[in-house]
C-alpha positions as CSV (number, residue, x, y, z in Angstrom):
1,X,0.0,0.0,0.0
2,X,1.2,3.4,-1.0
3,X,0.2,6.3,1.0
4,X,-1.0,9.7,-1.6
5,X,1.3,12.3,0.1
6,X,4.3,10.0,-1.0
7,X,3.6,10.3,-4.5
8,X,6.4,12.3,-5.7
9,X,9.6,12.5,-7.7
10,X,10.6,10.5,-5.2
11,X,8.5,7.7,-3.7
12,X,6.2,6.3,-6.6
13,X,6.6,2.9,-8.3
14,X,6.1,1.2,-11.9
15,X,7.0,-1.3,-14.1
16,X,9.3,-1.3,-16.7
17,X,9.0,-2.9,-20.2
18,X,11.2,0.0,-22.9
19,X,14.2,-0.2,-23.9
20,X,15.7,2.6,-22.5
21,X,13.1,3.8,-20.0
22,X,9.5,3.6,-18.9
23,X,8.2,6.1,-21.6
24,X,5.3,8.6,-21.1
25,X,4.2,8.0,-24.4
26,X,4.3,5.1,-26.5
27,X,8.1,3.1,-26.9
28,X,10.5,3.9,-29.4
29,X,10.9,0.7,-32.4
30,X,14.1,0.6,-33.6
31,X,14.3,-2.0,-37.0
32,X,17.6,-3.3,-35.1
33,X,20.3,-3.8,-32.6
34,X,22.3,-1.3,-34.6
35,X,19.9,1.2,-34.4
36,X,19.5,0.8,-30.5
37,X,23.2,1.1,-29.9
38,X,23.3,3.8,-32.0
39,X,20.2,6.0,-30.1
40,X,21.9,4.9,-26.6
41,X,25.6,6.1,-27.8
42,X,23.4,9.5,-28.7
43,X,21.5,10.0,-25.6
44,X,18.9,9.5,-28.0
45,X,15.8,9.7,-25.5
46,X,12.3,11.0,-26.0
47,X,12.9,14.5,-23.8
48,X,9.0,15.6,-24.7
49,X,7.8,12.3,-22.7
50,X,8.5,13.8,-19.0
51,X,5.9,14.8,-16.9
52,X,5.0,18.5,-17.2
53,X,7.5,18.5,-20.5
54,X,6.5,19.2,-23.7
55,X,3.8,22.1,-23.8
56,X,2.0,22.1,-26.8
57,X,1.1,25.6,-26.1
58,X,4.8,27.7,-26.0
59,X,6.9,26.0,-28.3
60,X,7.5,29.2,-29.4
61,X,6.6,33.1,-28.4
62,X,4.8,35.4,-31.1
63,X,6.4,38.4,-32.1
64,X,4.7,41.4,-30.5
65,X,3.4,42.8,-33.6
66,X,1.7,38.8,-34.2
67,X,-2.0,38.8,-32.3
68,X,-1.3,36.2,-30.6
69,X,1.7,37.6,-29.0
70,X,1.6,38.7,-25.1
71,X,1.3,42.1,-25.6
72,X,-1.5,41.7,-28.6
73,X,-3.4,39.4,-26.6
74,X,-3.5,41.7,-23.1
75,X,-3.7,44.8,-25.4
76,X,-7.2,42.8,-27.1
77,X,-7.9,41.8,-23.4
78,X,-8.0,45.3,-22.1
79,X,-10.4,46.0,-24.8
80,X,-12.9,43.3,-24.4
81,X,-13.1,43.5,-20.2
82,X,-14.0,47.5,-21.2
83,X,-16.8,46.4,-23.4
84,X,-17.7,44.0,-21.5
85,X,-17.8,41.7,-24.3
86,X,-18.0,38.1,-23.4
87,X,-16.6,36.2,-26.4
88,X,-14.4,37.4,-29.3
89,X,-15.4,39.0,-32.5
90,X,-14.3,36.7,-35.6
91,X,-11.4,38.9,-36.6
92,X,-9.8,38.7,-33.0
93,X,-8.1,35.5,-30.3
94,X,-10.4,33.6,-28.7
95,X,-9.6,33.7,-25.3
96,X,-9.6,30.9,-23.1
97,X,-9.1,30.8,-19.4
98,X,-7.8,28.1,-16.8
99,X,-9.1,28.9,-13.6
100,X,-7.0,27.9,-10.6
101,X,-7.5,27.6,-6.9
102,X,-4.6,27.2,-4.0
103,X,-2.4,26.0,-6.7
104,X,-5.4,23.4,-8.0
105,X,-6.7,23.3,-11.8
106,X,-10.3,23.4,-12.5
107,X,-11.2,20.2,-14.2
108,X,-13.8,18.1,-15.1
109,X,-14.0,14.1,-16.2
110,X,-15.7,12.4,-18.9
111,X,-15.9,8.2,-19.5
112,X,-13.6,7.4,-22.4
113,X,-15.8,4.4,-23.6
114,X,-13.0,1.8,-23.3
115,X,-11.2,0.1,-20.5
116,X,-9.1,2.7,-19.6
117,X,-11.6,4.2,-17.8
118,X,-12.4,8.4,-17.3
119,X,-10.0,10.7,-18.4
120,X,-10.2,14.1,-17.2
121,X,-9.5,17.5,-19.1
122,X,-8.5,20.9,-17.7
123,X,-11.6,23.1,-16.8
124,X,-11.1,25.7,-19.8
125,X,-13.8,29.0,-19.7
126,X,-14.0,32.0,-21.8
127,X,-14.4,35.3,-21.0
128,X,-18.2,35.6,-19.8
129,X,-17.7,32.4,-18.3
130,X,-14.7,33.7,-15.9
131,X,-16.1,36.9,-15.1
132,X,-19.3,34.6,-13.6
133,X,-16.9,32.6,-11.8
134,X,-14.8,35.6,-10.2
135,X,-18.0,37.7,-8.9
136,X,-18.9,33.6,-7.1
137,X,-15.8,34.1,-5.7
138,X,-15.9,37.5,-4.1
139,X,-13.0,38.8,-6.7
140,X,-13.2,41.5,-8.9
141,X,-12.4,40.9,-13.0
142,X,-8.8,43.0,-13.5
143,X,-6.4,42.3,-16.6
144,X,-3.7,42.2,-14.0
145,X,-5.0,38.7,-13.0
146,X,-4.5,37.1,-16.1
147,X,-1.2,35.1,-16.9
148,X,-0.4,34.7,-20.5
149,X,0.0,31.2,-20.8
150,X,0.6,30.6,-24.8
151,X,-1.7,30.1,-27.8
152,X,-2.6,28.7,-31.1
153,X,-2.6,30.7,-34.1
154,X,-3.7,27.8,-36.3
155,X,-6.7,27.0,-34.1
156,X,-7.0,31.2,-33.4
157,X,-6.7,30.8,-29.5
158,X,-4.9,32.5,-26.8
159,X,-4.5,31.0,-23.7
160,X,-4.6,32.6,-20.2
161,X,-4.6,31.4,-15.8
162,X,-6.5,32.9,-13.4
163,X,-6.1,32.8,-10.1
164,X,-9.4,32.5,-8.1
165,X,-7.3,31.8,-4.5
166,X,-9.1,35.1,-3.0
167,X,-10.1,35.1,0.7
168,X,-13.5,34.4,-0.3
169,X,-15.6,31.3,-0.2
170,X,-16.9,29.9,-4.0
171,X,-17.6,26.7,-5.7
172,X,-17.3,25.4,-9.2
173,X,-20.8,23.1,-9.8
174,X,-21.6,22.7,-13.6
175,X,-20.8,24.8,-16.8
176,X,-22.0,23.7,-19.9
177,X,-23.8,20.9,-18.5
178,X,-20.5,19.5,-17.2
179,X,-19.4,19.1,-13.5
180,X,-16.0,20.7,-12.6
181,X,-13.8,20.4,-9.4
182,X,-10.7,22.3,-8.8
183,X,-8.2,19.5,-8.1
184,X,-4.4,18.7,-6.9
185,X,-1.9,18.7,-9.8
186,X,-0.5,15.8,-8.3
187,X,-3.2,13.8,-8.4
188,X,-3.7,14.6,-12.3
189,X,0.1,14.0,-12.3
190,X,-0.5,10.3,-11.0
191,X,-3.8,10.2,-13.3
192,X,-2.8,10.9,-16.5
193,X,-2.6,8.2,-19.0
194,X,1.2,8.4,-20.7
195,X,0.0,7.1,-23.9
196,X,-2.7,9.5,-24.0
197,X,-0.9,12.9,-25.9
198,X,-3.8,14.8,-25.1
199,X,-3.3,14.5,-21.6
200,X,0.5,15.0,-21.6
201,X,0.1,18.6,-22.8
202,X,-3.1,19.3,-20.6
203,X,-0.9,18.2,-17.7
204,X,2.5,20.5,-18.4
205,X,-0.2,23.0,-19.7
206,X,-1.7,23.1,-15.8
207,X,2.1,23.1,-14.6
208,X,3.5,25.7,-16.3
209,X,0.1,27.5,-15.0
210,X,0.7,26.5,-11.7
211,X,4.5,27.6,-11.7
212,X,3.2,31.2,-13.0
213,X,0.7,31.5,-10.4
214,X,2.6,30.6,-7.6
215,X,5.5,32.5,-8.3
216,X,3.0,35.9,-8.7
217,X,1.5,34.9,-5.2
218,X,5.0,34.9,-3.6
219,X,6.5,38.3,-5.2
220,X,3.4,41.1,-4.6
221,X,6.3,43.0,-3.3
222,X,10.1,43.7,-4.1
223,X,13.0,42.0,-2.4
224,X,15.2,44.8,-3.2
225,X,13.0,47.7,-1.5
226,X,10.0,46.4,-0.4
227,X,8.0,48.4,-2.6
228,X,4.8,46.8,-4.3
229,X,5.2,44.8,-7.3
230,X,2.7,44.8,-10.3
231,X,2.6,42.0,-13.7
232,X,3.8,43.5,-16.7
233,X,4.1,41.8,-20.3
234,X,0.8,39.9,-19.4
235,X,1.8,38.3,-16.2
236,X,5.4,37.1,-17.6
237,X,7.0,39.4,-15.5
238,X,6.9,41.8,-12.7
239,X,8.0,45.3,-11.6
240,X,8.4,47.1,-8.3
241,X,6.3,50.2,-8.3
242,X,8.7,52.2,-6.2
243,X,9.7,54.9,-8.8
244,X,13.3,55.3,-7.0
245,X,14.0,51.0,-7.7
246,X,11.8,50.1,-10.6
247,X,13.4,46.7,-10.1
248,X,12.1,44.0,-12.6
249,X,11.4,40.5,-11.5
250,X,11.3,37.4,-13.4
251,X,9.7,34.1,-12.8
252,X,12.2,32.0,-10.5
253,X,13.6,28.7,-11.5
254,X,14.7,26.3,-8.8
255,X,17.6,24.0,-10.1
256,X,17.9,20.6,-8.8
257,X,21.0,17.6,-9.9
258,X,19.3,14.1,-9.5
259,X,21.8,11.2,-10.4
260,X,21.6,7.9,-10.5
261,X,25.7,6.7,-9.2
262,X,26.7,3.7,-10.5
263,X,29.1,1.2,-9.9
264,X,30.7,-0.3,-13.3
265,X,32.9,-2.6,-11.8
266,X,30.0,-4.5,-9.6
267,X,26.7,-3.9,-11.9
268,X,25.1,-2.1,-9.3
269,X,23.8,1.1,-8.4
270,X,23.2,3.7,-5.2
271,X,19.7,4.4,-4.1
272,X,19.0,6.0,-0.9
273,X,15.5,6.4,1.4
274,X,14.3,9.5,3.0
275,X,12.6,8.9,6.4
276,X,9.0,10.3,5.2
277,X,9.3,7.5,2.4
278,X,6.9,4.6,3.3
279,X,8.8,1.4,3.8
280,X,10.4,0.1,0.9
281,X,10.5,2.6,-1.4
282,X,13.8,3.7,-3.0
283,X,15.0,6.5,-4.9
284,X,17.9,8.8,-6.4
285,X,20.1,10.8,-4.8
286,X,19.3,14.7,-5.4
287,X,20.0,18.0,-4.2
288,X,19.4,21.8,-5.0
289,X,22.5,23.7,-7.1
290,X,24.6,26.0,-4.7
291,X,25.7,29.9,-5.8
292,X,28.3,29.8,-7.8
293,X,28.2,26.0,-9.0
294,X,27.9,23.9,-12.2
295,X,25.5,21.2,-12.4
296,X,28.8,18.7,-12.2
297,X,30.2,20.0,-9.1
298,X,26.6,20.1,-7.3
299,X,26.1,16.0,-8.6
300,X,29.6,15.4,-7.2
301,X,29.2,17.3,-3.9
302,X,25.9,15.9,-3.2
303,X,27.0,12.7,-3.6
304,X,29.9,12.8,-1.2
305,X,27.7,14.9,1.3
306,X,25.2,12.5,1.5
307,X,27.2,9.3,1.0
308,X,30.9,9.8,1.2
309,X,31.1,7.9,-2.3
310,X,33.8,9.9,-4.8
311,X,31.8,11.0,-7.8
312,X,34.3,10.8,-11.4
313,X,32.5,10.9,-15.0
314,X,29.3,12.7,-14.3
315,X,26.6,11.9,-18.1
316,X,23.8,14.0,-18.6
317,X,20.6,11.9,-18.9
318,X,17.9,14.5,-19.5
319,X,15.9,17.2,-17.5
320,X,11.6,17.6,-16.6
321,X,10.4,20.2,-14.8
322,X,8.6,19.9,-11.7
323,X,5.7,22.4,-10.3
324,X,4.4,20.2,-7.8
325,X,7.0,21.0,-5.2
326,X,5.9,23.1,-2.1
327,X,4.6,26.9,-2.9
328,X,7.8,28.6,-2.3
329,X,9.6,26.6,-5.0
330,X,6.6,25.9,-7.6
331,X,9.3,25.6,-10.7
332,X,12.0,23.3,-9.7
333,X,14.1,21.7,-12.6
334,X,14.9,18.7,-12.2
335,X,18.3,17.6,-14.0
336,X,19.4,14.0,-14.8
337,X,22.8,12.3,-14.8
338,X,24.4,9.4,-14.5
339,X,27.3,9.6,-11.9
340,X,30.3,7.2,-11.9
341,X,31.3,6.3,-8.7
342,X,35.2,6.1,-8.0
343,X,34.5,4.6,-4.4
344,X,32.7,2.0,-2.8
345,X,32.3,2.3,1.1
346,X,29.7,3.9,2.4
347,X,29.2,7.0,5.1
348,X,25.5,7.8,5.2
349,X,24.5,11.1,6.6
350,X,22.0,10.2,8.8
351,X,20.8,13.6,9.0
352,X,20.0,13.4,5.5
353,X,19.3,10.5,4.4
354,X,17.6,7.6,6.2
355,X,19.8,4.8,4.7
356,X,21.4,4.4,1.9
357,X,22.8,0.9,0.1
358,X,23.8,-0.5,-3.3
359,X,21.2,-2.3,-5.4
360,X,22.4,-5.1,-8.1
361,X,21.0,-4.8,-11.8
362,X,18.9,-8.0,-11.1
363,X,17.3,-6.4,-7.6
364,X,16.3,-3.6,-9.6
365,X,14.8,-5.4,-12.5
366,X,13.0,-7.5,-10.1
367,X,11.4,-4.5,-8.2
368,X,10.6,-2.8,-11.5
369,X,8.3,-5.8,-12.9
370,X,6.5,-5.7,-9.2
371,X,4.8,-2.7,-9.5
372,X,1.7,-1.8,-11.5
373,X,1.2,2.0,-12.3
374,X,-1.4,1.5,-14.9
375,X,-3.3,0.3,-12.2
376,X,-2.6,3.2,-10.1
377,X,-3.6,5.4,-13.1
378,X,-6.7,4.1,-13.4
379,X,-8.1,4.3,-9.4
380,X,-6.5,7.6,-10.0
381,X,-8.5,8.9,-12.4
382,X,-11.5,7.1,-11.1
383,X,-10.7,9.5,-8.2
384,X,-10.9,12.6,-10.2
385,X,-14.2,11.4,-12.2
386,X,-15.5,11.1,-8.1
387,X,-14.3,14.3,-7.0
388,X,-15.8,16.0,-10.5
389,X,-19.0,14.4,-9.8
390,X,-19.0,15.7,-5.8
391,X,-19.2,11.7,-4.4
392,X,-15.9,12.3,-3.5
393,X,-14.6,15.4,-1.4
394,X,-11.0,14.4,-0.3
395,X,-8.2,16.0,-2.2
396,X,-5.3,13.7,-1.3
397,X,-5.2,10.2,-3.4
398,X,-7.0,7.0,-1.0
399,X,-4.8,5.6,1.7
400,X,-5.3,2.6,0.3
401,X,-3.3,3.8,-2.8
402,X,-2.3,0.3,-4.0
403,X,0.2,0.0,-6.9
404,X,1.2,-3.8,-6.3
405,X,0.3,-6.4,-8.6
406,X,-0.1,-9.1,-5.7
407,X,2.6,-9.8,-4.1
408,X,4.5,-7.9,-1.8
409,X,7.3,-5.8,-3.2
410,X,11.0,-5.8,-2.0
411,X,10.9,-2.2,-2.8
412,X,9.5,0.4,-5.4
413,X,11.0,3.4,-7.2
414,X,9.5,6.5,-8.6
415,X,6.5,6.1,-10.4
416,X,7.4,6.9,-15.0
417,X,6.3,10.8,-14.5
418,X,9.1,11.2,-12.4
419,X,12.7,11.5,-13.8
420,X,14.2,8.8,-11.3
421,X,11.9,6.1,-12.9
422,X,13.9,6.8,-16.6
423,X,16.9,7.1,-15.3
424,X,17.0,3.9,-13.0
425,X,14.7,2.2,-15.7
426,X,17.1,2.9,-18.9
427,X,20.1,1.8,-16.7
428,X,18.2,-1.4,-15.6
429,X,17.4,-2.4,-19.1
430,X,20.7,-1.5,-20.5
431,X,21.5,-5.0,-21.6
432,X,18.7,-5.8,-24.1
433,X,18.0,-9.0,-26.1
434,X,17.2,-7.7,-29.6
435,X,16.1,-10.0,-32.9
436,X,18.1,-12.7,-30.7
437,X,20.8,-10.6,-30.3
438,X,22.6,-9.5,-27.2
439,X,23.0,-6.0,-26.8
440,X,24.8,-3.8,-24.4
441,X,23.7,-0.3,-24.6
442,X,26.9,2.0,-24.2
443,X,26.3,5.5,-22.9
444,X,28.9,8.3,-23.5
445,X,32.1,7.4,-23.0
446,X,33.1,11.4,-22.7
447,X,31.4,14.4,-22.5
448,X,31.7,18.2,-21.4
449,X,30.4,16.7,-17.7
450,X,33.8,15.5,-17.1
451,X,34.9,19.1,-16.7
C-alpha cells in the first residue's frame, strides 16, 4: 500500500517494459540492434515524454506585432473586459481561461468508452464564463490577473490562468452541463494516462500554469526595497512600483542535480531512502544547485555529502520540470545524470538520508516488474471522475493507494512521471535482447560533464 502524500519524484513505483526507459508516451521501435546502440551512444531519448514536459502551447513566443503575441493578446484583453464583451469578434483570439484555486486546476472528467476508464480535461472557460466565476468568488475581474499562458494561431486561440485563490468562499458546480472540481496537480500527475498525448500537454499546460501562479502569489512585493510589485508583459514578468528602484522580476527557476551513481565494476547502483518514504521505497540521490556552481560539481558534492562515495565521470541523462514541489519553489528543474562512482564504502549522513545501500542490476529489475502503475492510473483517475461528480470530497489520493500487482514488493521506485523512474529504468534495461541478439547499450564514454 502506497500512502497519496508519498507520491512524488521521489517515492512512486512502476513497471518497466522500454528499452531505455519507462516512456510517457508510447516506446520507441528501432528496426535493429544497430539502431538501439546507436540511439543509446546519442543520448537519443524521447525528452517531450517527461511529466510536465512538452507544452503544446509555448513552443514558441509570437512576435509582439503577431496577435497572438503577449502584448497583442493583453492589449485585445484590455479591450474586451472595457466592453464588457464576453466572447471574441471573428477577426480577434479567442480567449480561453484556466481557472486555478490554492495552486489546483479546474477540471472536469468524462468516461472514455473503453477500459481505460475516465479521463479528465482541464476546466477551460472563456471570458463571460470567468467573469461569472470571479464575482462567485468575491474577486473582482482586472487584466492584472490574467497570466499569459501561450496560444494557437492555427486554431486562433490564446490562452490565459487565473487565479481564483481570493479570501472568499466559492464553488465550481456545472458549466456547460458539465461538473468541474478544482483539483491537486498531483493527483492529475499520478492520473494521466502516458500514452494519452492529449493529456501529456493538458498536464505540463496546468504546470506551467501553476508555476506562474505561484511565483506571482509569492513576489506582490520587491525584495530589493519592499515596494509593491505589479505584472507586466501579461503576467510574464513583474516590476516594483517604487519609482526610485523600478526593479524588474522574473519568474524563478529552482535548479535541482538528480543522479543515479553507479558502480561499473560490480553492476550495481546507489539508491538511498528518506525517512517520510513509506517502507520500501527507493529513490535517487538529489539535491538543489549552490551559488556559484555547475551542475557537475553540485552532482559530485551531493553525492559525497550524502554518502561519502567519490563521484568521477558525471553523463547527462535529460531534464523535466517539476511544479508540484511546495509553494515557495513551484518551478524546480529537475536535472538528470548518471554519476560514476570512484568509491565504494559507504558514510551515510544520517541527517540526511535515512539509509542508503547499493542495489544489483537484477534487484532492480525484479522491483521494476512488481509494481503496476497502470493500475494506479486508473483508481487515479477514477478519483478525479468522483471528486468531479462531488461523491468524492478528499483532495489527497486514498490511503489505500495500491500499486502492487499481488505480491509484496522488495521495494518500489519512482513512479514513470518522475525522472528517477527513466533514469533507474534505462540503466536497468541496458543489456537488451534484440532479434536474438545480445545488446549492451553504451552511454557516453566522454562528455563536457567531465569538466
Amino acid at each position: 500500500m502506497i500512502s497519496s502524500s508519498l507520491l512524488s519524484s521521489s517515492v512512486c513505483s512502476s513497471s518497466s517494459k522500454s528499452l531505455l526507459f519507462l516512456p510517457l508516451r508510447p516506446p520507441f521501435s528501432f528496426q535493429s540492434a544497430r539502431g538501439i546502440v546507436a540511439a543509446a551512444a546519442t543520448m537519443s531519448l524521447n525528452l517531450n515524454s517527461h511529466a510536465f514536459a512538452g507544452n503544446p502551447i509555448r513552443a514558441k513566443t509570437p512576435k509582439s506585432t503577431d496577435p497572438f503575441s503577449p502584448a497583442s493578446a493583453l492589449d485585445t484583453l484590455k479591450t474586451q473586459l472595457l466592453e464588457a464583451a464576453a466572447h471574441s469578434s471573428s477577426t480577434l483570439p479567442n480567449f480561453k481561461v484556466l481557472p486555478f484555486r490554492k495552486g489546483r486546476p479546474l477540471a472536469s472528467s468524462s468516461d472514455s468508452g473503453n477500459d481505460a476508464g475516465p479521463r479528465w480535461h482541464l476546466g477551460w472557460v472563456n471570458l463571460g464564463e470567468c467573469q461569472s466565476l470571479l464575482s462567485n468568488f468575491g474577486i473582482e475581474m482586472s487584466c492584472e490577473l490574467f497570466v499569459y499562458l501561450g496560444s494557437r494561431a492555427e486554431e486562433g486561440e490564446v490562452y490565459w490562468a487565473v487565479d481564483f485563490s481570493g479570501e472568499g468562499g466559492g464553488t465550481v458546480d456545472e458549466l456547460g452541463g458539465k461538473k468541474f472540481c478544482f483539483v491537486e496537480l498531483r493527483t492529475l500527475m499520478v492520473a494521466t494516462d502516458w500514452d494519452d498525448e492529449r493529456a501529456m500537454g493538458d498536464l505540463a499546460i496546468a504546470g506551467h500554469a501553476r508555476a506562474l501562479l505561484e511565483w506571482h502569489g509569492s513576489s506582490k512585493f520587491c525584495g530589493n526595497c519592499g515596494g509593491k510589485t505589479v505584472p507586466m508583459e501579461a503576467g510574464r514578468r513583474k516590476q516594483c512600483t517604487n519609482e526610485s528602484c523600478k526593479k524588474r522580476v522574473y519568474p524563478r527557476i529552482d535548479p535541482v542535480v538528480i543522479m543515479l551513481v553507479i558502480d561499473k565494476e560490480n553492476d550495481c547502483v546507489l539508491l538511498s531512502r528518506q525517512s517520510r518514504f513509506v517502507p520500501r521505497m527507493w529513490s535517487c540521490l538529489a539535491g538543489f544547485i549552490e551559488p556559484g556552481e555547475s551542475l557537475e560539481e553540485a552532482v559530485r558534492r551531493e553525492t559525497w555529502e550524502e554518502t561519502g562515495i567519490e563521484v568521477g565521470e558525471v553523463v547527462y541523462h535529460s531534464s523535466q520540470p517539476w511544479p508540484v514541489g511546495p509553494s515557495s519553489m513551484p518551478c524546480q528543474l529537475m536535472v538528470g545524470f548518471y554519476a560514476y562512482a570512484k568509491s565504494q564504502v559507504l558514510n551515510v549522513d544520517k541527517e540526511e538520508l535515512e539509509d542508503a545501500q547499493w542495489h544489483s542490476r537484477e534487484d532492480v529489475k525484479k522491483a521494476l516488474g512488481f509494481a503496476d502503475y497502470k493500475k494506479a492510473q486508473r483508481m487515479a483517475a477514477a478519483k478525479v471522475g468522483q471528486m468531479c461528480r462531488g461523491v468524492e470530497k478528499g483532495q489527497s489520493l486514498s490511503a489505500d493507494f495500491n500499486i502492487e500487482n499481488g505480491e509484496v514488493a522488495p521495494m518500489f521506485f519512482p513512479g514513470p512521471f518522475a525522472i528517477a523512474n527513466h533514469l533507474i529504468s534505462s540503466w536497468a534495461n541496458q543489456d537488451t535482447l534484440v532479434n536474438g541478439v545480445q545488446t549492451q547499450l553504451k552511454f557516453p564514454s566522454s562528455s563536457l560533464s567531465n569538466l
